[in-house]
C-alpha positions as CSV (number, residue, x, y, z in Angstrom):
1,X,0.0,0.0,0.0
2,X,1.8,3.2,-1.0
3,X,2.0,6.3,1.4
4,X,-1.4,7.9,1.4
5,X,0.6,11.5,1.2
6,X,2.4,10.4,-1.5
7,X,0.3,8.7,-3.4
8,X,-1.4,12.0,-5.7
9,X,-0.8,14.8,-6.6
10,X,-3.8,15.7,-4.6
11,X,-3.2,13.9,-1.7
12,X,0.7,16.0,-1.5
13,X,-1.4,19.3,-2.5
14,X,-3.5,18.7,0.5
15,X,-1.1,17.7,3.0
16,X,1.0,20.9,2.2
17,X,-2.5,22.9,2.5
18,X,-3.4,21.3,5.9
19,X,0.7,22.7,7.3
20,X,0.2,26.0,5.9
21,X,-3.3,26.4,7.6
22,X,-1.5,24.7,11.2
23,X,1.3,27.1,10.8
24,X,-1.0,31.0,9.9
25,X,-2.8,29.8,12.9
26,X,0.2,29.0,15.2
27,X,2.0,32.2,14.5
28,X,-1.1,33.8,14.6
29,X,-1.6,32.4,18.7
30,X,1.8,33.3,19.0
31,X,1.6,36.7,18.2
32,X,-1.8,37.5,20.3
33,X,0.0,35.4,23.6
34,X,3.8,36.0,23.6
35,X,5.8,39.9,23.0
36,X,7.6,37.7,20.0
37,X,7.7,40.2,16.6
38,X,5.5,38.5,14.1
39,X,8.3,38.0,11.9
40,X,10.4,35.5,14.5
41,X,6.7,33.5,15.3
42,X,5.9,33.2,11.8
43,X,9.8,31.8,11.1
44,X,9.5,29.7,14.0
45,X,5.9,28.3,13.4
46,X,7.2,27.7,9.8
47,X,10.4,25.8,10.6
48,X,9.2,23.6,13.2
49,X,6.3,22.6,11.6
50,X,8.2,22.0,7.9
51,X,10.4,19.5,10.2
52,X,7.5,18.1,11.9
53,X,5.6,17.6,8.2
54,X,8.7,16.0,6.9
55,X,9.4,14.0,9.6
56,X,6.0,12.4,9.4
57,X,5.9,11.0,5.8
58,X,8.0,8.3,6.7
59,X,6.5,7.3,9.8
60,X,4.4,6.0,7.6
61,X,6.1,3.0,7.1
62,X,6.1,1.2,11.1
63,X,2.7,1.9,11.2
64,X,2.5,0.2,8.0
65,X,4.2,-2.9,8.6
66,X,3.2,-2.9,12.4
67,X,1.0,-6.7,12.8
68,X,-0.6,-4.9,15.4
69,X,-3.3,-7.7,15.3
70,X,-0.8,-9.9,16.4
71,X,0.3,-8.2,19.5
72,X,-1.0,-7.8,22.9
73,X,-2.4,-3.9,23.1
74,X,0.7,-3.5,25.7
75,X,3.4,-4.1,23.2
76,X,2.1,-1.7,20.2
77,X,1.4,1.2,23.5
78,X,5.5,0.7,24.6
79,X,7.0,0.3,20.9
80,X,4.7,3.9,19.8
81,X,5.8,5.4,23.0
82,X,9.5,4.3,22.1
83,X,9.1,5.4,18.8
84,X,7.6,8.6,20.0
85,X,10.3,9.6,22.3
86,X,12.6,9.4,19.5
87,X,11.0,10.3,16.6
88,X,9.9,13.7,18.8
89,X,13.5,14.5,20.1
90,X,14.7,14.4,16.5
91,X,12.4,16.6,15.5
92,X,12.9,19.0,18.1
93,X,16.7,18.8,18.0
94,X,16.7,19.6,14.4
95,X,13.8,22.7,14.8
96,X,16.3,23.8,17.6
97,X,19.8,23.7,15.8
98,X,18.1,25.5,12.4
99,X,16.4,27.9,14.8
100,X,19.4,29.1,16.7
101,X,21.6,29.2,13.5
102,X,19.0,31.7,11.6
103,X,17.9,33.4,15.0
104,X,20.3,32.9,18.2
105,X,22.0,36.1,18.5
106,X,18.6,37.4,19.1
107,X,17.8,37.4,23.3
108,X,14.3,38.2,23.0
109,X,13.9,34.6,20.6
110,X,16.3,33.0,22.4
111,X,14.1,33.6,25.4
112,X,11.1,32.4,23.8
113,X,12.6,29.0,22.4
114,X,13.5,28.1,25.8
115,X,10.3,29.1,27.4
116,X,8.3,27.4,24.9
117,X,10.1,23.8,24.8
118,X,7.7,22.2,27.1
119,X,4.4,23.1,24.9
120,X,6.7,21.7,21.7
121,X,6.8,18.6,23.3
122,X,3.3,18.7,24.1
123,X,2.2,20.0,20.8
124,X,4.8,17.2,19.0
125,X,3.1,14.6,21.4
126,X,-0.2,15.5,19.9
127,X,-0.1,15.4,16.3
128,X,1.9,12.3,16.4
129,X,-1.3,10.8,18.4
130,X,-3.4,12.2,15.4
131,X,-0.5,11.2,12.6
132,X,-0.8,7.6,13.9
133,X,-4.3,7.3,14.5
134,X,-5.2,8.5,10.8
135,X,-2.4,6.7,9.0
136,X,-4.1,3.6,11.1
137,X,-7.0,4.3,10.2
138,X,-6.5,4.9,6.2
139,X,-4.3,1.4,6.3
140,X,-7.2,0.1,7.8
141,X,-10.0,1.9,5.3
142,X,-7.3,0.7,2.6
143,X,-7.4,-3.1,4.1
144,X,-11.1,-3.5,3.6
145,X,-11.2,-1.9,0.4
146,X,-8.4,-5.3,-0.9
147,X,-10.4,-7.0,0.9
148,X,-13.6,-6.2,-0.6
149,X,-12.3,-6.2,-4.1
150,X,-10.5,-9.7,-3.5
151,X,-13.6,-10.8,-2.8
152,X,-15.3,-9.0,-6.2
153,X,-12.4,-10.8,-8.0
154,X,-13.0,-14.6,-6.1
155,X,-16.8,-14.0,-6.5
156,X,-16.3,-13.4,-10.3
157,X,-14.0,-16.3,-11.1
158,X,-16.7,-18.7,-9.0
159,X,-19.4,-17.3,-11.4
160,X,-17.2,-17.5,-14.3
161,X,-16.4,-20.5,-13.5
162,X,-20.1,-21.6,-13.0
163,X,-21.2,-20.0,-16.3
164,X,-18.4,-22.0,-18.4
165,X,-19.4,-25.4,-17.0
166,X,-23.4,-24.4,-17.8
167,X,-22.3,-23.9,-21.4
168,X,-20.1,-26.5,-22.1
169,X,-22.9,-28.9,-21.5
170,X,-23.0,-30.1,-24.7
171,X,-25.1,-32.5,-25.6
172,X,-23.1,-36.0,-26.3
173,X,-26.4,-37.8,-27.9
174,X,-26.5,-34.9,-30.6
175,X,-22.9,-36.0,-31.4
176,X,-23.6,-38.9,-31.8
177,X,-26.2,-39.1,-33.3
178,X,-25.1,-36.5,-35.6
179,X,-21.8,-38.6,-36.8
180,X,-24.2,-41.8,-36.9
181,X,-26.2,-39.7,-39.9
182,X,-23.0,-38.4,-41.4
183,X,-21.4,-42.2,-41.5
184,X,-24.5,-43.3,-42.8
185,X,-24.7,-40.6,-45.7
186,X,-21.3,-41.4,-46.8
187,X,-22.4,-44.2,-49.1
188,X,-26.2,-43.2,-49.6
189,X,-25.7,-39.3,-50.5
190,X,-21.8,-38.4,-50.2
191,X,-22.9,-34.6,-51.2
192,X,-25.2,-34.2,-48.2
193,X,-22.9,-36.1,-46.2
194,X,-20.6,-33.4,-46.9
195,X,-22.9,-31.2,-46.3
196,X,-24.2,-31.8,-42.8
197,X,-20.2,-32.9,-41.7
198,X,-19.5,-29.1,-42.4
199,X,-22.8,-27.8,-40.4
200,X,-21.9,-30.2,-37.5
201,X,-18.0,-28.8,-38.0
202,X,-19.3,-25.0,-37.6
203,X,-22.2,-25.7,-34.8
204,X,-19.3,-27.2,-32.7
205,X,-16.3,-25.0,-33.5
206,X,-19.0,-22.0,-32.7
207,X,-20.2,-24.1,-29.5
208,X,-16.6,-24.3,-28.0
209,X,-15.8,-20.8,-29.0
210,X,-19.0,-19.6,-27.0
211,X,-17.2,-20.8,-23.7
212,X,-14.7,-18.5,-24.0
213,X,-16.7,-15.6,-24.6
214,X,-19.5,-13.8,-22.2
215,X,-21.8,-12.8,-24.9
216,X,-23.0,-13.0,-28.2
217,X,-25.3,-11.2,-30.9
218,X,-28.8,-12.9,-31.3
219,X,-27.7,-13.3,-34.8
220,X,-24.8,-15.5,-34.0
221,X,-26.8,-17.5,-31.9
222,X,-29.6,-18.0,-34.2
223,X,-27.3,-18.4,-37.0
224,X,-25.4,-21.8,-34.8
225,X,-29.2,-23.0,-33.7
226,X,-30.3,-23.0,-37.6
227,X,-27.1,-25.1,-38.0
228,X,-28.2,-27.2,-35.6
229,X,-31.8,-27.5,-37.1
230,X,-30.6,-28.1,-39.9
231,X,-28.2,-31.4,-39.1
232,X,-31.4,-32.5,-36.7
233,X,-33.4,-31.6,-40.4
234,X,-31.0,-34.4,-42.2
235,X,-31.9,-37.2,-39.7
236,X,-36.1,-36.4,-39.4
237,X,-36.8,-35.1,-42.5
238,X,-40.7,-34.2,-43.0
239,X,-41.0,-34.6,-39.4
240,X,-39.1,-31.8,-38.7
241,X,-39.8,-28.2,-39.7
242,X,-38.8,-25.1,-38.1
243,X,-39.3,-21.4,-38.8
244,X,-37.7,-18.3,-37.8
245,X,-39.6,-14.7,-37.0
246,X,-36.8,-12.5,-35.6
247,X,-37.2,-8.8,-35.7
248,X,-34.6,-7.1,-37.4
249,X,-33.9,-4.2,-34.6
250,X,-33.0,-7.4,-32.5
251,X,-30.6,-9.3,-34.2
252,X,-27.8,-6.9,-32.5
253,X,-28.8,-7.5,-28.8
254,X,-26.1,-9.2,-26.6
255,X,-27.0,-12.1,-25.0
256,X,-25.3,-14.6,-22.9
257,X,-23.5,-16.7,-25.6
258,X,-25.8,-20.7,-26.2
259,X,-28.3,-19.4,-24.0
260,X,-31.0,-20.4,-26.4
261,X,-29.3,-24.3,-27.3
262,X,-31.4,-26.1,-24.7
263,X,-34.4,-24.2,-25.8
264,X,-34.5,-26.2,-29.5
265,X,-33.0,-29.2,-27.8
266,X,-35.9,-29.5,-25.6
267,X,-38.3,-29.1,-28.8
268,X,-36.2,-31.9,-30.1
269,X,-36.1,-34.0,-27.7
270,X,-39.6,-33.6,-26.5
271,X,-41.5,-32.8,-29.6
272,X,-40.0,-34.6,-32.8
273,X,-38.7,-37.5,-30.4
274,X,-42.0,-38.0,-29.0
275,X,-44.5,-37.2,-32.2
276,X,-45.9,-39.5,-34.2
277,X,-46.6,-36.7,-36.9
278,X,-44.5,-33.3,-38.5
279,X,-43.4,-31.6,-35.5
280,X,-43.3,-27.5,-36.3
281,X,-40.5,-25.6,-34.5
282,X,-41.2,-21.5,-34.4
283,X,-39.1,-18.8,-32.6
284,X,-39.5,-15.6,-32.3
285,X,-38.1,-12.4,-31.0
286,X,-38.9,-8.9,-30.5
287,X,-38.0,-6.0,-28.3
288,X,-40.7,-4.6,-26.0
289,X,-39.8,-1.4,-23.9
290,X,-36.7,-2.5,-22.5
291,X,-36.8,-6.0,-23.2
292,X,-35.5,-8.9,-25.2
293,X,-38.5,-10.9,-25.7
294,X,-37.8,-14.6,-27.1
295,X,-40.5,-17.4,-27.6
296,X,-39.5,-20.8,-29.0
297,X,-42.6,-22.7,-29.7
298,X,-43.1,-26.8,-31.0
299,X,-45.8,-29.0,-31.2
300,X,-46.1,-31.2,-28.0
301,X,-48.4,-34.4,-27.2
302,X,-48.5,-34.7,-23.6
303,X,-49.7,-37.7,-23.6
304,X,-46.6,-39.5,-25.4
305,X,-44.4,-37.1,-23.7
306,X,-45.2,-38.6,-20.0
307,X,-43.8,-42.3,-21.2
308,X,-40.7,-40.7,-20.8
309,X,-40.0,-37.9,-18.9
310,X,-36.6,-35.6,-19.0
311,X,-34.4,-34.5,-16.3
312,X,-35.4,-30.7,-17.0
313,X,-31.4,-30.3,-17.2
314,X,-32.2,-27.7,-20.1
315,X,-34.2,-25.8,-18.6
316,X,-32.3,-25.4,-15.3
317,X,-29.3,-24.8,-17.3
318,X,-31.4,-21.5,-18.6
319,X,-32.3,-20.0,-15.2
320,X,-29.5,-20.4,-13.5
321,X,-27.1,-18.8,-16.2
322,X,-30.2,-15.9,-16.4
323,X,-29.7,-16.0,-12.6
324,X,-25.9,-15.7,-12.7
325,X,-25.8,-12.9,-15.5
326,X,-29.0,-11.0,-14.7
327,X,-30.0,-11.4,-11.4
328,X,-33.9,-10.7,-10.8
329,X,-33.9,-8.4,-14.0
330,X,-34.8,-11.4,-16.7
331,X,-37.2,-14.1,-16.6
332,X,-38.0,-17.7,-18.2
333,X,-41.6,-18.9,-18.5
334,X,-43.2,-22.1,-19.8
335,X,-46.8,-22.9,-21.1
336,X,-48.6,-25.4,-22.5
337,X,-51.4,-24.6,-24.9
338,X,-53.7,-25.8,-27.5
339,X,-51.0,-28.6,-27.9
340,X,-47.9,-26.4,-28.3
341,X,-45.4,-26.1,-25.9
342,X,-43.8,-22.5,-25.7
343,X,-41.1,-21.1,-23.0
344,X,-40.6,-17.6,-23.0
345,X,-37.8,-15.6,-22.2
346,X,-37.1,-11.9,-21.0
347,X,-34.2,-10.2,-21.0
348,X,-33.4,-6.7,-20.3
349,X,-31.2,-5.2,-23.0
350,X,-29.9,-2.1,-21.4
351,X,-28.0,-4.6,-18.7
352,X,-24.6,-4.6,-19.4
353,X,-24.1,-8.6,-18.6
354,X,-20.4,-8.1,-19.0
355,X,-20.2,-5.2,-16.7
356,X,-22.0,-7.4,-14.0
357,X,-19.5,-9.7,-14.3
């Protein structure tokens, strides 16, 4: 922690504006209390008290590396008092030699510099109380403030942390299940083997991209889930079709990067999986007021769904990364209705989701 006098600018313009202020008023006392020409109480206020402001820069430095904490209160009152004995006679020996070489011939000073040695102790006794107590209490201020942002720092690596794991939860079955198609293309149709090897290549290079970064553009993320749909498209066929209804002023909204995967995995998983018939997938997005607002929509049998239930991993994957970037500020809602399922989500654009972390 460096000297808080030393620090600024500021901090060295205030410290020399506090002495100038302690010395007007000291010769000012002097002059209404002692015969002393205003002259010799303005040179002696301004002497001792340049010393004295000297003197206490570096005292910074024992009260610095003083583990006060670790001592008994007895042991920091005796190694102050030692250091105060000293550090006060030095000060005073030094005001007192430069004193009597600019002003020793002169009886009437001379008188007054011995007269006035006792209330030089006591005033040199007092401002090193203060000195001490504030620089203790700005190491202290100073401590809590590293402390505090340590804390900020830890607190954002946990939730980074947290967020990475949450999207790299990558679904292995889609893999799978995605090279199963490919291999079986390879002989049947090598062009749209091709074709779907290089959509799966860019929907994962994109996905393990996403995990380094915080946030992406609606676009990008819709561009990777159309990839997506599209290799899904290659293994359904008829049964799968999907549409897109994205207003344009919202393609450039930052979101948290694959928030939106588990949305059209759950429409997979749930709807085409589970349907006997074409399964439509629709998503949409629009603002309103301050708000992203996102609906991804599918056809849904609840009837063939409850054979076999899911973990609701995708979902939960959802709020808690909302949770983690947002806080209270966005929202994810579910509905079933006229035999579609739809979850909705709301996100406030003007929060800065970087920023928050």
């Amino acid at each position: 922690m460096k000297n808080p006098i030393l620090q600024s600018y500021q901090s060295r313009l205030l410290y020399a504006g506090v002495w100038i202020l302690i010395t007007s008023i000291q010769t000012l006392v002097v002059c209404l209390t002692t015969q002393l020409p205003a002259g010799y109480a303005f040179a002696d206020s301004l002497v001792f008290n340049a010393l004295f402001a000297f003197y206490l820069i570096p005292l910074w430095y024992p009260v610095y590396y003083n583990r006060w904490k670790d001592k008994v209160w007895y042991i920091n009152l005796l190694a102050h008092s030692i250091l105060a004995i000293a550090w006060i006679s030095v000060w005073l020996a030094s005001g007192y030699l430069l004193m009597l070489i600019m002003l020793g011939d002169d009886p009437v000073y001379r008188h007054f510099l011995n007269i006035s040695l006792l209330w030089k102790i006591i005033e040199g006794v007092l401002l090193y109380v203060v000195a001490v107590l504030v620089y203790y209490l700005y190491r202290y201020i100073g401590q809590l403030n590293e402390q505090a942002s340590n804390e900020i720092y830890l607190n954002k690596l946990v939730k980074d942390s947290e967020l990475n794991l949450l999207k790299s939860q990558i679904n292995p079955h889609f893999l799978f299940n995605g090279l199963n198609s490919v291999n079986a293309l390879i002989i049947k149709d090598p062009q749209q083997a091709q074709e779907m090897l290089v959509a799966l290549s860019d929907y994962l290079r994109y996905t393990v991209l996403s995990i380094r970064q915080e946030v992406s553009h609606l676009q990008e993320e819709i561009e990777n889930i159309e990839r997506y749909l599209s290799i899904e498209k290659l293994r359904f066929g008829d049964k799968l079709n999907y549409e897109f209804h994205i207003a344009p002023d919202s393609l450039s909204i930052a979101i948290p990067s694959m928030l939106l995967q588990p949305l059209f995995e759950n429409a997979i998983k749930h709807g085409v999986y589970e349907s006997i018939g074409a399964v439509n997938i629709t998503a949409k997005a629009h603002k309103e007021s301050n708000y992203l607002c996102i609906e991804v929509s599918n056809d849904f049998d609840p009837e063939n769904v409850g054979q076999r239930k899911g973990s609701g991993t995708g979902l939960k994957n959802i709020s808690e990364r909302l949770r983690l970037s947002y806080g209270t500020a966005a929202s994810l809602q579910t509905k079933v209705l006229d035999g579609k399922y739809t979850a909705m989500l709301k996100i406030p654009i003007d929060y800065d989701v970087i920023k928050q972390k």
